[in-house]
N, C-alpha and C positions, 0 to 999 in steps of 0.2 A: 651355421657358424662359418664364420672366413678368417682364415688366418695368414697371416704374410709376414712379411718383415722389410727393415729401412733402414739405411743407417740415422744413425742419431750422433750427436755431439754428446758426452755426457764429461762431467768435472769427479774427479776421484781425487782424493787425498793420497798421495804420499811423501812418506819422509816431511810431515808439516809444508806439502809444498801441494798446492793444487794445481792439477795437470787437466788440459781439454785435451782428449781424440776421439774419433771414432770409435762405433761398435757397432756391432747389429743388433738391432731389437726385435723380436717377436710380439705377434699383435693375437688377440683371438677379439672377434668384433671389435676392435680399431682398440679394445685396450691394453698397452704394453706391459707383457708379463715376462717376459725374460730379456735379457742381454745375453752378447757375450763376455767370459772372465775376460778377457784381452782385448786392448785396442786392434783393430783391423787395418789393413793398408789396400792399398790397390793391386792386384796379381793379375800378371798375363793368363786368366785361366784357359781360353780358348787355343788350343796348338796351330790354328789355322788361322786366327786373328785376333795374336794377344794385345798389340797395340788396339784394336776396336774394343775388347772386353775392356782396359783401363781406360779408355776414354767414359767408358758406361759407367765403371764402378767410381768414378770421380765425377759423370755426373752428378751421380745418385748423390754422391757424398754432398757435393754442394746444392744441393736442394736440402740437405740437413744443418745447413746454416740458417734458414729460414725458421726452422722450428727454434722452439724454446729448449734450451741444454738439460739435458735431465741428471741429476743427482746419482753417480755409480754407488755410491754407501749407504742413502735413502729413495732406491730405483723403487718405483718410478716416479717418484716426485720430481719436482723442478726444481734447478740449482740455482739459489737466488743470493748469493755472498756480492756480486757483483752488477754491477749496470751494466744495460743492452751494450752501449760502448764501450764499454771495457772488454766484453764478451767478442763482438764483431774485432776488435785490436787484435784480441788473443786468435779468434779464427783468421784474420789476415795473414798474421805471422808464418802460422801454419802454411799457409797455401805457399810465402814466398819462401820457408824452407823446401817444400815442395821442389818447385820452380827451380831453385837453387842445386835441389839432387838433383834433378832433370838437366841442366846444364854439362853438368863434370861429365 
């Protein structure tokens, strides 16, 4: 058995309002069985080179743009309310909020 984890993009309902971020998923033979409750962000976790760790954990993350968004309230299904294009708009945005804290 092999189990890992990755981040995924997943769509959660709140307040009638659909929200994409980040989470981590756990895999046992490639099928995802857990999440976490909360979206994740990038942390300097390394004290000797936190900028290298957030470069790694934001690649990872944008490699989770390539997958299918998976459903937080029907995990692990696929979240299908919207089109691929609408889907990639709403991860754009994302990244140039990103960018934007990264600025100030």
């Amino acid at each position: 058995m092999s189990s890992y984890w990755n981040y995924r993009i997943l769509a959660r309902k709140i307040n009638d309002e659909v929200q994409y971020n980040f989470y981590e998923v756990h895999y046992e033979n490639d099928v995802p069985l857990a999440c976490t409750q909360n979206p994740v962000a990038p942390l300097g976790f390394d004290k000797e080179y936190p900028i290298e760790s957030i470069k790694w954990q934001l690649d990872a993350m944008k490699l989770a743009t390539e997958k299918p968004i998976l459903d937080y309230d029907n995990f692990p299904n696929e979240y299908k309310k919207y089109s691929r294009k609408q889907k990639l708009e709403a991860i754009e945005e994302y990244f140039k909020k990103l960018t934007h804290i990264k600025e100030k």
